[in-house]
PDB file of N, CA, C, O and CB in Angstrom:
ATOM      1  N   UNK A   1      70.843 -22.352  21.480  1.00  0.00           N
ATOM      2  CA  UNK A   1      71.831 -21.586  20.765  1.00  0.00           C
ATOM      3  C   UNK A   1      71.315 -21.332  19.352  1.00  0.00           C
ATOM      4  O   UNK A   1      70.792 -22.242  18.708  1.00  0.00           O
ATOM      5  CB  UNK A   1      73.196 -22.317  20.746  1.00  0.00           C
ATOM      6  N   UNK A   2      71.472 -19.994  18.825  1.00  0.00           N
ATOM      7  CA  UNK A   2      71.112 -19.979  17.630  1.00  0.00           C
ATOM      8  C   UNK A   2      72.025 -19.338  16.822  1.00  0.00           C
ATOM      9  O   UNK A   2      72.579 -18.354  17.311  1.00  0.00           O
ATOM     10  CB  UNK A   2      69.975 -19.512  17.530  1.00  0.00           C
ATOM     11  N   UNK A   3      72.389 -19.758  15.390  1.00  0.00           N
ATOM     12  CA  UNK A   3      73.224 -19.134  14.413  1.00  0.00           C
ATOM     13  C   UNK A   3      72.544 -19.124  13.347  1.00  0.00           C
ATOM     14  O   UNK A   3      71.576 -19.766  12.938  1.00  0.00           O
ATOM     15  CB  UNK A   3      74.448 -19.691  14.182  1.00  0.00           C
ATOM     16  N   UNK A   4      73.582 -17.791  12.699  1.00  0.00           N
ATOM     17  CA  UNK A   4      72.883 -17.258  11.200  1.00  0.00           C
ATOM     18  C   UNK A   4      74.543 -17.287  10.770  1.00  0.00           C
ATOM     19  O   UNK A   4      75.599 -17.038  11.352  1.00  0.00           O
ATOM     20  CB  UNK A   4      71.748 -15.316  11.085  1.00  0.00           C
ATOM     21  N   UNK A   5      74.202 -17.667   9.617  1.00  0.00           N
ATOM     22  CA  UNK A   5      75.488 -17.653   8.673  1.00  0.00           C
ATOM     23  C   UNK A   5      74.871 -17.269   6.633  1.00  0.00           C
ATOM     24  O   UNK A   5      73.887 -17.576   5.961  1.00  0.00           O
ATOM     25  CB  UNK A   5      76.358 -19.721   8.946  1.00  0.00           C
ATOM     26  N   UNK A   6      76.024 -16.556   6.419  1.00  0.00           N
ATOM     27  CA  UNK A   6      75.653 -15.721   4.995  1.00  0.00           C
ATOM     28  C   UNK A   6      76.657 -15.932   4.221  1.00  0.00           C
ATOM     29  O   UNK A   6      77.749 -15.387   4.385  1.00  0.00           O
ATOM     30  CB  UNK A   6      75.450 -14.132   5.047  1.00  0.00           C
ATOM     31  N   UNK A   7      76.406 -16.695   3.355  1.00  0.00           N
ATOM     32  CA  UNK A   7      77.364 -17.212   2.232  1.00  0.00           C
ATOM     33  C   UNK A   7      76.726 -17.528   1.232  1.00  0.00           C
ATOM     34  O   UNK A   7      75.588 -17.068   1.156  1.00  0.00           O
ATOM     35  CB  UNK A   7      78.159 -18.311   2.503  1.00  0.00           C
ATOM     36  N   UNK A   8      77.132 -18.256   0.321  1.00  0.00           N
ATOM     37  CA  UNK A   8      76.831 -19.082  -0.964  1.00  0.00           C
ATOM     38  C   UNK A   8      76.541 -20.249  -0.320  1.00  0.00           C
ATOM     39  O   UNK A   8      77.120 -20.473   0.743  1.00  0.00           O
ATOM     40  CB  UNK A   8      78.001 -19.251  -2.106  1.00  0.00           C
ATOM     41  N   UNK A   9      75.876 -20.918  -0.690  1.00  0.00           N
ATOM     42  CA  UNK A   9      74.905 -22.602  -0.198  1.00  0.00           C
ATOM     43  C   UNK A   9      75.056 -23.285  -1.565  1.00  0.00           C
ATOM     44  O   UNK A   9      74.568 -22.839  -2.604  1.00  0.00           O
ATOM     45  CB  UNK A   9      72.735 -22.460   0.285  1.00  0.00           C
ATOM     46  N   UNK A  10      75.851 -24.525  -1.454  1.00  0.00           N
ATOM     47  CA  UNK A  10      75.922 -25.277  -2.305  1.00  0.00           C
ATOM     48  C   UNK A  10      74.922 -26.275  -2.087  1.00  0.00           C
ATOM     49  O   UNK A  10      74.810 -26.593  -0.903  1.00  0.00           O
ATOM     50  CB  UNK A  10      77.092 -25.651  -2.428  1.00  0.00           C
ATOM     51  N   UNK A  11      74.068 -26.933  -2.993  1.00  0.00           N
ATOM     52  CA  UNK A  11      73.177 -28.345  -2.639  1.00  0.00           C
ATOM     53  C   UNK A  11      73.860 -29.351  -2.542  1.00  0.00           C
ATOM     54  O   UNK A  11      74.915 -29.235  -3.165  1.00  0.00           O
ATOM     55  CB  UNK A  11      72.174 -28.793  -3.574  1.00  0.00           C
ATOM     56  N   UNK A  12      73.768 -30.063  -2.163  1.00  0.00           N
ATOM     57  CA  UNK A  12      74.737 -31.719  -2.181  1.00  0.00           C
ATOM     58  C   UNK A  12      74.023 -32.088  -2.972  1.00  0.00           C
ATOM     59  O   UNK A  12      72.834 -31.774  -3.021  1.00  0.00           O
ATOM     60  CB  UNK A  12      74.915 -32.915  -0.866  1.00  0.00           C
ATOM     61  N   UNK A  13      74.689 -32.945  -3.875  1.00  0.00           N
ATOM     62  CA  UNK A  13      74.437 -34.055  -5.125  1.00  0.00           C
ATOM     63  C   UNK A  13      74.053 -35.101  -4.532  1.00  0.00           C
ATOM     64  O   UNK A  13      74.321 -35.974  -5.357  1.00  0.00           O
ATOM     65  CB  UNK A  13      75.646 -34.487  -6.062  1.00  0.00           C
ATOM     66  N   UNK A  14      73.547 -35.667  -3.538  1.00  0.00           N
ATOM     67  CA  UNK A  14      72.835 -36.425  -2.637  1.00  0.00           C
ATOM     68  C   UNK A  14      71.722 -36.514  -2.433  1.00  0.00           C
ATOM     69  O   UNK A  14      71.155 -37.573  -2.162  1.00  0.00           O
ATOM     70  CB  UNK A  14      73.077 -36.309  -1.780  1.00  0.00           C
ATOM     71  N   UNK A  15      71.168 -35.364  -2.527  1.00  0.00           N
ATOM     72  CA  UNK A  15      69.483 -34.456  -2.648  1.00  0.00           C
ATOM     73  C   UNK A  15      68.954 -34.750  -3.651  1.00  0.00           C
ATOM     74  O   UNK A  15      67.739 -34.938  -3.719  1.00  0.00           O
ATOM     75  CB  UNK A  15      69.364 -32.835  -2.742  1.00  0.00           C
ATOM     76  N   UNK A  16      69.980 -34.879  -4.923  1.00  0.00           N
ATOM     77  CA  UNK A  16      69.020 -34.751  -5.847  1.00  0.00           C
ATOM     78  C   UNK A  16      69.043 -33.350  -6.421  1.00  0.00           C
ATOM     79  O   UNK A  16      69.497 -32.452  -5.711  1.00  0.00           O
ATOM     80  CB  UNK A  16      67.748 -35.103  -5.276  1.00  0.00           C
ATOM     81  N   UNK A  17      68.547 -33.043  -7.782  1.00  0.00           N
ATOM     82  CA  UNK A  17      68.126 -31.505  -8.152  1.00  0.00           C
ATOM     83  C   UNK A  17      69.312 -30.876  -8.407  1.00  0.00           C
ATOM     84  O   UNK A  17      70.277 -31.580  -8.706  1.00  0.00           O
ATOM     85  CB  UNK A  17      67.340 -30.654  -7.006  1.00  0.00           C
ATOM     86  N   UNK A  18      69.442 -29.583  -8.344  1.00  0.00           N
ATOM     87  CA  UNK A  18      70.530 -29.063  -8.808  1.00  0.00           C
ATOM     88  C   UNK A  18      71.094 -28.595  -7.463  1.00  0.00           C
ATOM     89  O   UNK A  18      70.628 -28.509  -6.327  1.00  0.00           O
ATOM     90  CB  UNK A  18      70.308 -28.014  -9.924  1.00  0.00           C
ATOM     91  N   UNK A  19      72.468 -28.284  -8.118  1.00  0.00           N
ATOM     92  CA  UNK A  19      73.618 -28.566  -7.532  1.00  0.00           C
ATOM     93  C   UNK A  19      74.179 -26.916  -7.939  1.00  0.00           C
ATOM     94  O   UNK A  19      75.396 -26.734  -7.972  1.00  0.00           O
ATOM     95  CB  UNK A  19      74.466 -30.084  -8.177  1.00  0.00           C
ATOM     96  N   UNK A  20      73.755 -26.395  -8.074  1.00  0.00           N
ATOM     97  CA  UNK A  20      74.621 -25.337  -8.624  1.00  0.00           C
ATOM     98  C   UNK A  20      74.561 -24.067  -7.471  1.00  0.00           C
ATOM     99  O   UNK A  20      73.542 -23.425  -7.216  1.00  0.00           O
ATOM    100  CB  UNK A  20      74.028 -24.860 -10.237  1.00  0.00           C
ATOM    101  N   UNK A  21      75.652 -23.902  -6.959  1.00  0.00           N
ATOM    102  CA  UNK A  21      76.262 -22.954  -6.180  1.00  0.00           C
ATOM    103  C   UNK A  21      75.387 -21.705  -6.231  1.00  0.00           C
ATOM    104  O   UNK A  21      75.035 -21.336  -7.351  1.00  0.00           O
ATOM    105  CB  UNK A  21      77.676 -22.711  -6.637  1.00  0.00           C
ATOM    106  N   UNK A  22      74.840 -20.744  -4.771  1.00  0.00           N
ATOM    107  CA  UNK A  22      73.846 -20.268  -4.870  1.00  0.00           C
ATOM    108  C   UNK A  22      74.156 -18.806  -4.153  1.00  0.00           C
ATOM    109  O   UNK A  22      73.516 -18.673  -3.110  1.00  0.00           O
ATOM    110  CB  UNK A  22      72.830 -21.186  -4.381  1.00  0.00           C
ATOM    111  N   UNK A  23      74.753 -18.015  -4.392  1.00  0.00           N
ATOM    112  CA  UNK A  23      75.319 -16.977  -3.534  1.00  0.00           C
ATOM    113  C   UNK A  23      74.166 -16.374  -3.311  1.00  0.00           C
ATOM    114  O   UNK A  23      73.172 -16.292  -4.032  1.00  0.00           O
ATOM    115  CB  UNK A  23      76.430 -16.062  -4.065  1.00  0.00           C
ATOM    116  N   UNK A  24      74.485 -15.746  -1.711  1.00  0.00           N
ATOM    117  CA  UNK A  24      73.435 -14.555  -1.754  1.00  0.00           C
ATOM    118  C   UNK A  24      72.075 -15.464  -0.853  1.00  0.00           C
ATOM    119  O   UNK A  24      70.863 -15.247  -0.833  1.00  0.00           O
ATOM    120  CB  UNK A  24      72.971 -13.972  -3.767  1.00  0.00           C
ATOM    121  N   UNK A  25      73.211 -16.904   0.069  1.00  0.00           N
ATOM    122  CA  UNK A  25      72.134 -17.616   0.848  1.00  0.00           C
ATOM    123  C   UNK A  25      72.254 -17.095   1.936  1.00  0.00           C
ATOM    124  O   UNK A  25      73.181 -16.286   1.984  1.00  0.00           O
ATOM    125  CB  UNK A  25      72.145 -19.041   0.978  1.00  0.00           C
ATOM    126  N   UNK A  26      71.370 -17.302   3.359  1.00  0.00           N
ATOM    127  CA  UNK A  26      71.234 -17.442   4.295  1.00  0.00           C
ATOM    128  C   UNK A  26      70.589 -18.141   5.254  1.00  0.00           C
ATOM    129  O   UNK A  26      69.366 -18.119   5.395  1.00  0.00           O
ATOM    130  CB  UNK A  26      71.201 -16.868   4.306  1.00  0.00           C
ATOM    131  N   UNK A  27      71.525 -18.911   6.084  1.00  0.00           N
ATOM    132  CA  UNK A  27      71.357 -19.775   7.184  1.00  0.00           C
ATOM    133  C   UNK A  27      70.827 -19.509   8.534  1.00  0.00           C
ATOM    134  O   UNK A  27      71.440 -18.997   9.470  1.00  0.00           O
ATOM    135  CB  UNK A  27      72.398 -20.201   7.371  1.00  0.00           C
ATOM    136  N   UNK A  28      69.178 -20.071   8.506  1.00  0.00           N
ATOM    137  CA  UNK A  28      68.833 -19.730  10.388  1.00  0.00           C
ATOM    138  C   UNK A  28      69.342 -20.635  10.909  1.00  0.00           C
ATOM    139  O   UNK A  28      69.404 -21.519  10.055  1.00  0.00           O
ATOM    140  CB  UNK A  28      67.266 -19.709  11.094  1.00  0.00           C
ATOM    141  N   UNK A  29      69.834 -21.035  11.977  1.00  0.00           N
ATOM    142  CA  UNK A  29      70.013 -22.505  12.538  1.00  0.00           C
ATOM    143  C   UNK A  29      69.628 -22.243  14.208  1.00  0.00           C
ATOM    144  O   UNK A  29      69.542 -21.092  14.638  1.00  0.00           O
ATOM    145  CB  UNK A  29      71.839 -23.180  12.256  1.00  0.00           C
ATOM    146  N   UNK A  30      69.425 -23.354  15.028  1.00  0.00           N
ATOM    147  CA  UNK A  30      69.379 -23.533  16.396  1.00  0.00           C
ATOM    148  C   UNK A  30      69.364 -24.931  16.602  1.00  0.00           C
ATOM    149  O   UNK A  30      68.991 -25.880  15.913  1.00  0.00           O
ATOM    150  CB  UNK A  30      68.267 -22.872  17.025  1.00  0.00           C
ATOM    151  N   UNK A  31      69.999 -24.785  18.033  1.00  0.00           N
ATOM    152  CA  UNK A  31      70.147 -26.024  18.580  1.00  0.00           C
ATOM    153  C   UNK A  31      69.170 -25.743  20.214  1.00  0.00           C
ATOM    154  O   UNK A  31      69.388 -24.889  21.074  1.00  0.00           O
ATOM    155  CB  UNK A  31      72.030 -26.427  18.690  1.00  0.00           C
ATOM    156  N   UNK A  32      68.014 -26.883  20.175  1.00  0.00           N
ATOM    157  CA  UNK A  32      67.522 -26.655  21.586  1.00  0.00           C
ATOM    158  C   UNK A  32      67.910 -27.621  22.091  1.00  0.00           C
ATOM    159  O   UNK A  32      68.117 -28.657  21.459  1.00  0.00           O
ATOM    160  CB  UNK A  32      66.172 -26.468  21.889  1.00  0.00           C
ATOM    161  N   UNK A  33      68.168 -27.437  23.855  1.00  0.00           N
ATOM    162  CA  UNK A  33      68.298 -28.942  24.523  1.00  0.00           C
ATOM    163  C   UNK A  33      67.062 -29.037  25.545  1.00  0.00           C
ATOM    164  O   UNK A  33      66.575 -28.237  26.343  1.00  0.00           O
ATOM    165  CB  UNK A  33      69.900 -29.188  25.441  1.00  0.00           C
ATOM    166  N   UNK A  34      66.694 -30.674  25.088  1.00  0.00           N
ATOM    167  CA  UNK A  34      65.601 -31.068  25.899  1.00  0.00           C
ATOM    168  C   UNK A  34      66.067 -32.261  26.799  1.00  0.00           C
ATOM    169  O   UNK A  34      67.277 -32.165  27.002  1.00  0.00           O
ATOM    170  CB  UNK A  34      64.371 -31.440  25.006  1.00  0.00           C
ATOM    171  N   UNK A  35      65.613 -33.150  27.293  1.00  0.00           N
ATOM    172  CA  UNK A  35      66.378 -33.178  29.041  1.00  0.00           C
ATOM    173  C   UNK A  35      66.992 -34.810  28.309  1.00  0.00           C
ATOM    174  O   UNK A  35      67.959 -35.374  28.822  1.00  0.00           O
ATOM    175  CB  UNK A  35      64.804 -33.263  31.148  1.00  0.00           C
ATOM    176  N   UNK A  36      66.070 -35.556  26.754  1.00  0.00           N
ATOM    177  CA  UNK A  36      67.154 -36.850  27.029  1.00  0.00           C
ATOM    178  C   UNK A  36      67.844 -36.676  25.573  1.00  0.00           C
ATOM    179  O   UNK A  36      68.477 -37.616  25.093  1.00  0.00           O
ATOM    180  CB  UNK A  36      66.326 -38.709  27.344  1.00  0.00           C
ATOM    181  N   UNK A  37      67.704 -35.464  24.895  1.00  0.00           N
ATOM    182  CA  UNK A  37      68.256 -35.481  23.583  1.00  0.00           C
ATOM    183  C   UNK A  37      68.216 -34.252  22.961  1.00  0.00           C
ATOM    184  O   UNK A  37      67.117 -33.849  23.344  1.00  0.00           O
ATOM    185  CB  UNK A  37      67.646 -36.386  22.780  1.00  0.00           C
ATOM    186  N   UNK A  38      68.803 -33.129  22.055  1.00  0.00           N
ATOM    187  CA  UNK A  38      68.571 -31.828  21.614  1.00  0.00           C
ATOM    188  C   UNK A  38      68.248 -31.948  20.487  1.00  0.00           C
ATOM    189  O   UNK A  38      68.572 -33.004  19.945  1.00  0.00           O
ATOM    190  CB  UNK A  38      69.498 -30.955  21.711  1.00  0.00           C
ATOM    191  N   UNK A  39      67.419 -30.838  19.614  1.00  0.00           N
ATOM    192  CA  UNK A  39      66.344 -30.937  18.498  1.00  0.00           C
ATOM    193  C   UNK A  39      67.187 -29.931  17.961  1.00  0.00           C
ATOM    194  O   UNK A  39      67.644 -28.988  18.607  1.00  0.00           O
ATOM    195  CB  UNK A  39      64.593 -30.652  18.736  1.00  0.00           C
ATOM    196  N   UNK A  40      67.427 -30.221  16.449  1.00  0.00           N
ATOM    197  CA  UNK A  40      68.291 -29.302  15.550  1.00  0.00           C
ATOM    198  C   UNK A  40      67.190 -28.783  14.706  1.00  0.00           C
ATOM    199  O   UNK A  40      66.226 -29.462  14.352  1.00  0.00           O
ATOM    200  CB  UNK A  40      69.558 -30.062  14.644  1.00  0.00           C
ATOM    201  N   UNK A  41      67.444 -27.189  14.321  1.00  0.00           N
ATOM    202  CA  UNK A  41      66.574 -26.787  13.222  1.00  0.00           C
ATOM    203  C   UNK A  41      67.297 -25.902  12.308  1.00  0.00           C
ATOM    204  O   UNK A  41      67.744 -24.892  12.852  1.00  0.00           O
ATOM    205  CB  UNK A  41      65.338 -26.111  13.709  1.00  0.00           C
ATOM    206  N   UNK A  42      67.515 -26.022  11.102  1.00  0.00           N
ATOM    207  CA  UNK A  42      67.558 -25.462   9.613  1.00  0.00           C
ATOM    208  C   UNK A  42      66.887 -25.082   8.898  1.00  0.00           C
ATOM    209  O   UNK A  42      66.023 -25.852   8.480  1.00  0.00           O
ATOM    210  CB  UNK A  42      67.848 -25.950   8.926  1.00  0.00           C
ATOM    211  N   UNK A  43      66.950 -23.366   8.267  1.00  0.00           N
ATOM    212  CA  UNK A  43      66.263 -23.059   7.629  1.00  0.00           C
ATOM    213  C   UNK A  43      67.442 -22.315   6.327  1.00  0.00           C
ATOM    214  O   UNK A  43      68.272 -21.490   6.708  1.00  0.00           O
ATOM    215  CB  UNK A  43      65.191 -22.328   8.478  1.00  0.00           C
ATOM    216  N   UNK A  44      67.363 -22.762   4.706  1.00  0.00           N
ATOM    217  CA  UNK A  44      68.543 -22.078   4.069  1.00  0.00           C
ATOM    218  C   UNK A  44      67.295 -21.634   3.201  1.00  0.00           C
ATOM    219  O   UNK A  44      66.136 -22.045   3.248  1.00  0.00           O
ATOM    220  CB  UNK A  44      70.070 -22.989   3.375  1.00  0.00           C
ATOM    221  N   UNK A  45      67.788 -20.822   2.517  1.00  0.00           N
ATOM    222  CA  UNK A  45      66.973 -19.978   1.503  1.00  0.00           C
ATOM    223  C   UNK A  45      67.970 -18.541   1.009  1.00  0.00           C
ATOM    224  O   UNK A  45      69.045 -18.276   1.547  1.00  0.00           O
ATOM    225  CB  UNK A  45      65.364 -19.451   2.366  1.00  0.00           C
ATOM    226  N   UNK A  46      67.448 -17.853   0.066  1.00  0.00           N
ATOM    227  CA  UNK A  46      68.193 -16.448  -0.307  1.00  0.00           C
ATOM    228  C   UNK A  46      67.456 -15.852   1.031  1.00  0.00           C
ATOM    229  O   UNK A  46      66.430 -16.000   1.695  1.00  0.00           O
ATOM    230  CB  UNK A  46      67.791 -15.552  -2.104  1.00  0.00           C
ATOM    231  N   UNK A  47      68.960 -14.886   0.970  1.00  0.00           N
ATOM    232  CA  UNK A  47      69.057 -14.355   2.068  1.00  0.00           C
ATOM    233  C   UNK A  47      67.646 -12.813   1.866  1.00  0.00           C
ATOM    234  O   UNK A  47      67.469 -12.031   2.800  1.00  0.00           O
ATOM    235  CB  UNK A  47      70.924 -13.996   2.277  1.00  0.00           C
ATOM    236  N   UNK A  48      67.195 -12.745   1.110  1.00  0.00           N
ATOM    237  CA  UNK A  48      65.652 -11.136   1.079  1.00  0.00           C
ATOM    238  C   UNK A  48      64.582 -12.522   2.108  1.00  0.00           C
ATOM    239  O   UNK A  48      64.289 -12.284   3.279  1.00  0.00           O
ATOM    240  CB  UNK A  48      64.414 -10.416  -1.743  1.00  0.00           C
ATOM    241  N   UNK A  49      64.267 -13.484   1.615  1.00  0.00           N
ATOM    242  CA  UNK A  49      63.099 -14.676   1.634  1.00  0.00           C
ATOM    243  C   UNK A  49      63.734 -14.868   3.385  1.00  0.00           C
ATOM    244  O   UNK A  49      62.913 -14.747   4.294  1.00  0.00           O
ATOM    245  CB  UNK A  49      63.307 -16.448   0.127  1.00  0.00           C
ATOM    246  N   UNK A  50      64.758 -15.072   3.621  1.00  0.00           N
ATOM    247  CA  UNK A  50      65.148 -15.412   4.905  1.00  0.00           C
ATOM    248  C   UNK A  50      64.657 -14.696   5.986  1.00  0.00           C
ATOM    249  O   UNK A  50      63.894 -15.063   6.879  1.00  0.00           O
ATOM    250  CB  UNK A  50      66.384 -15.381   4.984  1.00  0.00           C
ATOM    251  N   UNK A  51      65.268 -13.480   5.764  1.00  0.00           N
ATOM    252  CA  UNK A  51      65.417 -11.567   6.548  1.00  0.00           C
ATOM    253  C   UNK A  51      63.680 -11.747   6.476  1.00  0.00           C
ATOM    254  O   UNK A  51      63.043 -11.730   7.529  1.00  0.00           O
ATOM    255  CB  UNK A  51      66.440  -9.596   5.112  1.00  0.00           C
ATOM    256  N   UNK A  52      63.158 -11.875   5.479  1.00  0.00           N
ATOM    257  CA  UNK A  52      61.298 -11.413   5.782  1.00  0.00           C
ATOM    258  C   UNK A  52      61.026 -12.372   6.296  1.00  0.00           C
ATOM    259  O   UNK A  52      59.957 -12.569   5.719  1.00  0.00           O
ATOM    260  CB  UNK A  52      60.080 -11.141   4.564  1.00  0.00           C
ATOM    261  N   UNK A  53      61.183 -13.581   7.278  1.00  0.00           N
ATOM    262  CA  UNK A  53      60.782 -14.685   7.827  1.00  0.00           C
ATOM    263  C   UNK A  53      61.909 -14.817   8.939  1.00  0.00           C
ATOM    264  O   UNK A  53      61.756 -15.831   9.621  1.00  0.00           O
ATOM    265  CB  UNK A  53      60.619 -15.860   6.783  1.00  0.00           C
ATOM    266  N   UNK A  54      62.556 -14.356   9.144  1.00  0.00           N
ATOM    267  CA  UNK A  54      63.020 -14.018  10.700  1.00  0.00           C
ATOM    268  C   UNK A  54      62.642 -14.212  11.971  1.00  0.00           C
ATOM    269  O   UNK A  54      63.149 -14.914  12.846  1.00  0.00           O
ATOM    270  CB  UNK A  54      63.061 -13.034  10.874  1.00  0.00           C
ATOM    271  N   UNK A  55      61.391 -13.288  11.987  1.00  0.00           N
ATOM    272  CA  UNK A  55      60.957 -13.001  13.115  1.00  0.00           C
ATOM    273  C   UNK A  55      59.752 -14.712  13.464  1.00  0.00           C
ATOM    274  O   UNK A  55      59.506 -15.180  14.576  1.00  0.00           O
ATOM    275  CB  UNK A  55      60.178 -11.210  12.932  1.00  0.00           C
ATOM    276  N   UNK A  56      59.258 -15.244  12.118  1.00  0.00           N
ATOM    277  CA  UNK A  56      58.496 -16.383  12.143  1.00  0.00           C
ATOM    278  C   UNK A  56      59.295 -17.390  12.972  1.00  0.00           C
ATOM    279  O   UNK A  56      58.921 -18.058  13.936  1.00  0.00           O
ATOM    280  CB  UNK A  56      58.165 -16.866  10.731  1.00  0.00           C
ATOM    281  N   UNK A  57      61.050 -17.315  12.079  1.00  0.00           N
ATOM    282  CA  UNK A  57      61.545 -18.807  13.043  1.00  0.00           C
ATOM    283  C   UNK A  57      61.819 -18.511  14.261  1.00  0.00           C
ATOM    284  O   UNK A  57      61.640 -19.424  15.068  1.00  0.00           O
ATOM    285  CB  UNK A  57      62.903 -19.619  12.609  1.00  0.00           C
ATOM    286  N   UNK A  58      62.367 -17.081  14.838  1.00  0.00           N
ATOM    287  CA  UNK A  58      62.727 -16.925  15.715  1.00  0.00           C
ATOM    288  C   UNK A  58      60.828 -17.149  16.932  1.00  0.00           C
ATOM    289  O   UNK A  58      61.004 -17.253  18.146  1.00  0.00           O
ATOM    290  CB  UNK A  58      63.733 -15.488  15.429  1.00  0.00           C
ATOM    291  N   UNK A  59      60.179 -17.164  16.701  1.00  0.00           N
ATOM    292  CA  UNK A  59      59.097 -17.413  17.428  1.00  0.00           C
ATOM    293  C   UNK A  59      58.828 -18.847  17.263  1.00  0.00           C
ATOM    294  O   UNK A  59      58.835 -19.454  18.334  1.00  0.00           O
ATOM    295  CB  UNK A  59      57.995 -16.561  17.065  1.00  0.00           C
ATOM    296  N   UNK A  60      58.606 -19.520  16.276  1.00  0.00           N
ATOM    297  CA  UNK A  60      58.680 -20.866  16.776  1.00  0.00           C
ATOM    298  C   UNK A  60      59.679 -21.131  17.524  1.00  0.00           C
ATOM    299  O   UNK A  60      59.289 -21.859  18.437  1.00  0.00           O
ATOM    300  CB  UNK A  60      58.691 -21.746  15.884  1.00  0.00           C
ATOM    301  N   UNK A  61      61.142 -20.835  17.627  1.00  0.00           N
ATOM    302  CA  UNK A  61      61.762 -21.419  18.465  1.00  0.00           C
ATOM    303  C   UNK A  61      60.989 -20.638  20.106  1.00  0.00           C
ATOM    304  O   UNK A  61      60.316 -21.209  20.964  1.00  0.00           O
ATOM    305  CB  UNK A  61      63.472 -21.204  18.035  1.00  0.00           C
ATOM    306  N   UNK A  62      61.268 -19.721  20.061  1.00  0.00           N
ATOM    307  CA  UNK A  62      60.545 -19.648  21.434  1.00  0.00           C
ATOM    308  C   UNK A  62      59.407 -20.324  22.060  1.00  0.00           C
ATOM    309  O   UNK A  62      59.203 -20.462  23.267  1.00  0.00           O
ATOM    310  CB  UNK A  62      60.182 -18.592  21.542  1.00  0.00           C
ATOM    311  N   UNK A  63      58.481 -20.847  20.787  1.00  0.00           N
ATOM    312  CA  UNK A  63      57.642 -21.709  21.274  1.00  0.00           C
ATOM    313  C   UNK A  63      58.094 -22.860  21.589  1.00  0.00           C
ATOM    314  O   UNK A  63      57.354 -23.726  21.125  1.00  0.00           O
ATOM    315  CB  UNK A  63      56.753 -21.859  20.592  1.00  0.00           C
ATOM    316  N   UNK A  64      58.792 -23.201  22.047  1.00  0.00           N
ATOM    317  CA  UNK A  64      59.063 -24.897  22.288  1.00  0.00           C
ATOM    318  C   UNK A  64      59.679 -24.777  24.012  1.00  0.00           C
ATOM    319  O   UNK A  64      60.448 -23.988  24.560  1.00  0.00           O
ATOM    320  CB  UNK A  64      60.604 -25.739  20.866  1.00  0.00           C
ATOM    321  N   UNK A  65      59.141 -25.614  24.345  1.00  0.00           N
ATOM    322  CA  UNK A  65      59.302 -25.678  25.539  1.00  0.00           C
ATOM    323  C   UNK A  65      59.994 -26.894  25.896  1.00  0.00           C
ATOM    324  O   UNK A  65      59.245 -27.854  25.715  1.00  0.00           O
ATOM    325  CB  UNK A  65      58.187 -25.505  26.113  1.00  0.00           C
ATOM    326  N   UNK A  66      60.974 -27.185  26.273  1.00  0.00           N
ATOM    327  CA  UNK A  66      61.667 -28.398  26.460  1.00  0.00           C
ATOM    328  C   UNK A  66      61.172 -28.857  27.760  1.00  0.00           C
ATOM    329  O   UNK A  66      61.077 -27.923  28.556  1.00  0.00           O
ATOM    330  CB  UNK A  66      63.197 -28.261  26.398  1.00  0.00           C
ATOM    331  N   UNK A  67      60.778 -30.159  28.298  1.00  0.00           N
ATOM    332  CA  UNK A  67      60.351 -30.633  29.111  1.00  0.00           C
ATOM    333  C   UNK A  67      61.299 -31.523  29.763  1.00  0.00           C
ATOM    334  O   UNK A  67      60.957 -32.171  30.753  1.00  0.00           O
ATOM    335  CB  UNK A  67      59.354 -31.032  28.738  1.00  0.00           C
TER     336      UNK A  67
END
């Protein structure tokens, strides 16, 4: 399953670094399932840096082959 979501990305104060509210983010996400556990992947960044690297995450995910 894969989702994209477009909002403002806040950092958590947990991380470390700044914290300051970031409009104008965008979220790749996927969830693969492999046969004894599923592998989560996140990618946040401004959403221009995201859109030109698209097509990169969307091919690693195709590369994975769950066994």
């Amino acid at each position: 399953m894969k989702v994209t979501i477009e909002g403002t990305y806040t950092p958590s104060a947990m991380m470390g670094g700044d914290t300051m509210p970031k409009p104008g983010s965008l979220l790749l996400g996927a969830i693969i399932e492999g046969p004894d556990s599923n592998w989560f992947f996140k990618c946040t960044g401004p959403r221009k840096t995201m859109e030109a690297h698209r097509k990169e995450f969307d091919a690693m995910l195709d590369s994975i082959h769950a066994r």
